[in-house]
N, C-alpha and C positions, 0 to 999 in steps of 0.2 A: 367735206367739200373737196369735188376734185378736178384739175381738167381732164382723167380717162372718162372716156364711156361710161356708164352705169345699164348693166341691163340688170332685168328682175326673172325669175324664173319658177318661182315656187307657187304651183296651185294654181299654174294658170290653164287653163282650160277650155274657157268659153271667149269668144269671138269680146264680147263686153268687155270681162277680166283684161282682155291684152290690150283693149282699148283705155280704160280708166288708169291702167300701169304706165301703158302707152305716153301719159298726160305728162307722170312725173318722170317717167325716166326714158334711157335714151334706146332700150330695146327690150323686147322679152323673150325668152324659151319658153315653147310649148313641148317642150321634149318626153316628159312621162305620159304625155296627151297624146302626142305621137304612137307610143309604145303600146298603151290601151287603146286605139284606135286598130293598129294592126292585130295586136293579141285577139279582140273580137270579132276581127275580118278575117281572119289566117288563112282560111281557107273559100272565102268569099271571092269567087271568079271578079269581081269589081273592084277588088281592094286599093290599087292604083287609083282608081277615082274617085272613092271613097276618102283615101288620104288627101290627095288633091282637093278635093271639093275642102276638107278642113281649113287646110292652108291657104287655097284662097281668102273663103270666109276672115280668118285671121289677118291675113295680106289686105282684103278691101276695108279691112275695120280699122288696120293701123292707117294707112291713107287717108282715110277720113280726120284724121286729129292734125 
């Protein structure tokens, strides 16, 4: 028990996972999701949106809790 922040970060990946994490704690890293996200776009002229479209998804899934 603490009063800092608690975020969670491991495994999370999909728009759900950051939502159900979402519930218990006070934020998540999508960060190696991030990294495989671009590592499979590298060279995909859309990647900017590609990334984007993740983040949001993530962004309108935390909002909703």
């Amino acid at each position: 028990v603490s009063s800092l922040p608690v975020v969670v970060g491991f495994g999370i990946s999909q728009p759900e996972q950051a939502r159900a994490i979402g519930c218990i704690a006070d934020g998540v890293v999508v960060g190696s999701a991030l990294v495989k996200i671009v590592a499979e776009n590298a060279n995909h002229a859309e990647l900017l949106r590609i990334v984007g479209d993740f983040v949001r998804r993530i962004k309108q899934t935390m909002k909703d809790i």
